[in-house]
C-alpha positions as CSV (number, residue, x, y, z in Angstrom):
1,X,-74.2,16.1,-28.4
2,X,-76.9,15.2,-25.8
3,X,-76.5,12.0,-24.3
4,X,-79.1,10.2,-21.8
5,X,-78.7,7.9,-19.3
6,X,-81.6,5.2,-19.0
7,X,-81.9,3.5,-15.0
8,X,-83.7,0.7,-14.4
9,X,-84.1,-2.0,-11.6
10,X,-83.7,-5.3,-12.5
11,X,-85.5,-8.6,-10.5
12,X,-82.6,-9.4,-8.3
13,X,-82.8,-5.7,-6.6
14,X,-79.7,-4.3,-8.0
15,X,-79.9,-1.0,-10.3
16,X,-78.2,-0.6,-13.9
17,X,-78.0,2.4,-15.7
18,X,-77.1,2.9,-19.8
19,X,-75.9,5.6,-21.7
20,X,-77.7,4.1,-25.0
21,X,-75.8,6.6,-27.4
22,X,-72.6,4.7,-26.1
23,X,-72.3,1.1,-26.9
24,X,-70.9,-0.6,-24.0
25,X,-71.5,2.0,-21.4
26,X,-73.4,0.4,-18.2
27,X,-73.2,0.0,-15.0
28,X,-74.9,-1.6,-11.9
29,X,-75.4,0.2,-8.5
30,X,-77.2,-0.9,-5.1
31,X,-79.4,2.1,-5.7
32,X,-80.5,3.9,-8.5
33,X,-78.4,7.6,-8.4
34,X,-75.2,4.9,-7.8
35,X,-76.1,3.1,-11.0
36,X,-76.2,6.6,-12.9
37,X,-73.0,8.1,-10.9
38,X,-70.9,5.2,-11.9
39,X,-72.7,5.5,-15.9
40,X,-72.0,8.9,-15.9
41,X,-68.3,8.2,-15.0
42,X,-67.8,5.5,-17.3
43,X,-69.8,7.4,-20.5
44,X,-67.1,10.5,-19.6
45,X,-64.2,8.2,-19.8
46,X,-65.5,6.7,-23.0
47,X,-65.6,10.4,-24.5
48,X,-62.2,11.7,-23.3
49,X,-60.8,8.9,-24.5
50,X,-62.4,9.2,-27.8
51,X,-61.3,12.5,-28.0
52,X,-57.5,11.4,-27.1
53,X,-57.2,9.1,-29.8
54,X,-58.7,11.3,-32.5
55,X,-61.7,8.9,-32.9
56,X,-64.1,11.9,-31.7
57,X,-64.0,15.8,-32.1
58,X,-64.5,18.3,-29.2
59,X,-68.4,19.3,-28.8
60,X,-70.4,20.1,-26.3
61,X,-72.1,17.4,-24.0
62,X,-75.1,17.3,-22.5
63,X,-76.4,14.4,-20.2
64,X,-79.9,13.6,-19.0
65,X,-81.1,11.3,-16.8
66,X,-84.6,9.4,-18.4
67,X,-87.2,9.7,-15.7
């Protein structure tokens, strides 16, 4: 499955980053490759533990960051 991870800055100066294909996965950063570490973490969590509770098979995972 390929997910993507979308950054933007908002007005106040800080930086959040989504994972759109996983409802609830965001996070801020100071700067923008912080926003998408701390996405990418979360997003990875989210998967294993999908995978832990059966909710999600095993696959292969792909992540791109939106330009």
């Amino acid at each position: 499955m390929n997910y993507s991870v979308e950054v933007e800055q908002e007005t106040d100066g800080r930086w959040i980053a989504e994972v759109p294909e996983l409802p609830g996965v965001l996070a801020y950063g100071s700067t923008a490759d912080e926003a998408i570490v701390k996405a990418e973490t979360l997003a990875l969590r989210v998967m294993a533990d999908r995978l832990e509770q059966g909710e999600a098979k095993a696959q292969s995972i792909h992540l791109t960051v939106a330009a």
